[in-house]
Backbone bond lengths (Angstrom), bond angles and torsions (degrees), N, CA, C in turn:
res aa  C-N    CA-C-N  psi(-1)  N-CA   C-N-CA  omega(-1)  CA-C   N-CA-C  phi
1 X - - - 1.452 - - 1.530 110.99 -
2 X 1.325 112.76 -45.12 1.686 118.54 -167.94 1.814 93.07 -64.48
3 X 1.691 116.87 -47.88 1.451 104.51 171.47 1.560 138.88 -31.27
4 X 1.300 80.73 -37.95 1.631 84.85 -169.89 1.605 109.58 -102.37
5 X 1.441 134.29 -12.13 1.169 113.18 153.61 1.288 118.28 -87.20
6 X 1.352 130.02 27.69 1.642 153.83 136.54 0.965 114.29 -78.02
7 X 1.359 153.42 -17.38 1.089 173.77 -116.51 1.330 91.51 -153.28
8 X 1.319 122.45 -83.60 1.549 118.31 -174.19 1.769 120.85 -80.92
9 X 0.639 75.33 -16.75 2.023 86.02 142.95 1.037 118.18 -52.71
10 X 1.125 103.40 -82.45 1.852 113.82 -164.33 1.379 107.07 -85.36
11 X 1.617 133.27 11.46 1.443 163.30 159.48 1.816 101.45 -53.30
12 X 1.606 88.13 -65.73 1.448 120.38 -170.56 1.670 107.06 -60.03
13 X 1.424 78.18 -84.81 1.355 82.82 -179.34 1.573 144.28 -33.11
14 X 1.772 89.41 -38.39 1.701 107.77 163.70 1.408 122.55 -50.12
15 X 1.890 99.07 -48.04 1.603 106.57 -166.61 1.244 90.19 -85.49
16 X 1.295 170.08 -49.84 1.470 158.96 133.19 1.536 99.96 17.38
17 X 1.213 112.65 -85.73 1.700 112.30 -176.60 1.171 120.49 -64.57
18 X 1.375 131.64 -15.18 1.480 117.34 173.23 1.610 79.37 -86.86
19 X 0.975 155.12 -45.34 1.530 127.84 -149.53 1.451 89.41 -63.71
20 X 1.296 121.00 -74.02 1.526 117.39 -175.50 1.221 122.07 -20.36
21 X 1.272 102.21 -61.13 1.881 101.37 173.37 0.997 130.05 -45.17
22 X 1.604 109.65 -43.31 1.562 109.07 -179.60 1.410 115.01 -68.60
23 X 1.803 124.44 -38.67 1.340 127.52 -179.62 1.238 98.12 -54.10
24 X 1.820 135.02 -69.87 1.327 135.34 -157.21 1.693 105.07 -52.80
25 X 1.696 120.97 -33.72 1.323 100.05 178.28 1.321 126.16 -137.53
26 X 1.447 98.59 43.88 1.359 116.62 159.03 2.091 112.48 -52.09
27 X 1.367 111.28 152.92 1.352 89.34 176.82 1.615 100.33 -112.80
28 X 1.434 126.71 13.51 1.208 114.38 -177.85 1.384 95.24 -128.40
29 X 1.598 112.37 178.01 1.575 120.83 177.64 1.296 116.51 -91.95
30 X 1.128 133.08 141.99 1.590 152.90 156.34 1.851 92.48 -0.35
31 X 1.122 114.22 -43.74 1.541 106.88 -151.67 1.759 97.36 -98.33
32 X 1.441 94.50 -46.82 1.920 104.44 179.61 1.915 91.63 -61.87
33 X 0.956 147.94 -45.86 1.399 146.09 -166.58 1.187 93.60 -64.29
34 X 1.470 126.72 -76.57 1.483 126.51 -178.58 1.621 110.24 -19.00
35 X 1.382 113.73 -71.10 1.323 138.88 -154.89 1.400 98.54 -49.28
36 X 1.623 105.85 -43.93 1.720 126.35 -167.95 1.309 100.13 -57.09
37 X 1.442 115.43 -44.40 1.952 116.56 -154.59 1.401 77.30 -95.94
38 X 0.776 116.84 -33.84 2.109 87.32 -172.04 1.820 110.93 -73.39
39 X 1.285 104.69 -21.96 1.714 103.03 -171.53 1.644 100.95 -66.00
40 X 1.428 94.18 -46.00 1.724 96.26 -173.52 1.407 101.48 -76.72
41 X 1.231 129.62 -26.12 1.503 103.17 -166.96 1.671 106.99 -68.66
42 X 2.030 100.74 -45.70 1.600 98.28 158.86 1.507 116.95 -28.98
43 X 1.220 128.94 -79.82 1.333 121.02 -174.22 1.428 121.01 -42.48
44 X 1.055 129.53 -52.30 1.198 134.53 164.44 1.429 119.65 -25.60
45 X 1.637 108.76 -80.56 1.366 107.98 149.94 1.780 144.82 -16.81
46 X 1.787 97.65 -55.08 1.637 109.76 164.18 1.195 103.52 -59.01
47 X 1.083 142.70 -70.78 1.377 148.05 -118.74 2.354 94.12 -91.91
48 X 1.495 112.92 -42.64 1.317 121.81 179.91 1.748 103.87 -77.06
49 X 1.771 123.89 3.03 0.914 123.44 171.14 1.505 109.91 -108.00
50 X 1.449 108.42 -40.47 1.641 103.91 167.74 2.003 112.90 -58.82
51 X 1.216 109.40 -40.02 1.570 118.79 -171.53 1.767 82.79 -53.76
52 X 1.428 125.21 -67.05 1.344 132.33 -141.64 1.796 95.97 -74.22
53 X 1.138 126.58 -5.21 1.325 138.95 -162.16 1.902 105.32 -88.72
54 X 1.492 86.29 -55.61 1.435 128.44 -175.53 1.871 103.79 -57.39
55 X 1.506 99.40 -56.06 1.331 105.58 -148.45 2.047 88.14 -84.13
56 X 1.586 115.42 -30.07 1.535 111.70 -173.68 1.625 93.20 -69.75
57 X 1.583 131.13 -55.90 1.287 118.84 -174.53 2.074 130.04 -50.98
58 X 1.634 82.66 -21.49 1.509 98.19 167.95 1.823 124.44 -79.43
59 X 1.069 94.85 -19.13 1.571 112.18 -178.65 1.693 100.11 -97.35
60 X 0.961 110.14 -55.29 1.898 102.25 156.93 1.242 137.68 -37.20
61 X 1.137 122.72 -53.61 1.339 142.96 -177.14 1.656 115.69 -75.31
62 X 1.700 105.54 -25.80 1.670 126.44 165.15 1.570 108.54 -83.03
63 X 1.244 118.86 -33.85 1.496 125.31 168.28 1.632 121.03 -57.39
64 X 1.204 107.95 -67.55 1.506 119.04 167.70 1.601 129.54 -64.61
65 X 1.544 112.21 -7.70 1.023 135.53 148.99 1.610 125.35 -69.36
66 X 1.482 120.05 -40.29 1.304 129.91 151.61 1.149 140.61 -58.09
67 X 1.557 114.23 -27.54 0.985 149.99 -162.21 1.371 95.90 -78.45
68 X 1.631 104.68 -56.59 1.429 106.89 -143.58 1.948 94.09 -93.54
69 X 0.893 132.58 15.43 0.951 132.39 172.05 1.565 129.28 -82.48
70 X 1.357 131.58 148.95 1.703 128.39 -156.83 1.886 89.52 -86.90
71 X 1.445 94.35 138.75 1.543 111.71 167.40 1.440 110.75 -57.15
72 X 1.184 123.32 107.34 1.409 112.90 147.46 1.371 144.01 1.38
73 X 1.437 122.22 112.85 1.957 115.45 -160.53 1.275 97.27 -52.44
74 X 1.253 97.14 -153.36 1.255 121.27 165.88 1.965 111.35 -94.07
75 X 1.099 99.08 135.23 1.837 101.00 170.56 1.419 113.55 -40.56
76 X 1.328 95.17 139.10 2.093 103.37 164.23 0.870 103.05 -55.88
């Protein structure tokens, strides 16, 4: 038992100091950072909507291609 609230101690305490660290040397502000993760996540977003755009018109165009093809005779 005593392990593990040693364990979450030094859990704490760790994630305590890396947070610090990262605030003290971040090189942008709270608000410019924000701004940063949202531009890319936008992009992110565009870009997994053009792929998904791309990849349904490609699956279409293989569909109607199947489609349009003559049934099979009859067996020898």
């Amino acid at each position: 038992m005593r392990r593990a609230i040693f364990w979450i101690y030094g859990f704490l305490i760790g994630g305590l100091t890396g947070a610090g660290l990262i605030l003290l040397f971040t090189p942008q502000s709270g608000a410019e950072l924000r701004e940063t993760i949202r531009a890319r996540w936008q992009q992110i977003l565009e870009e997994g909507r053009q792929a998904a755009a791309q990849h349904r018109a490609e699956l279409e165009r293989e569909l109607a291609m199947l489609t349009r093809r003559t049934p099979p005779g009859p067996p020898m």
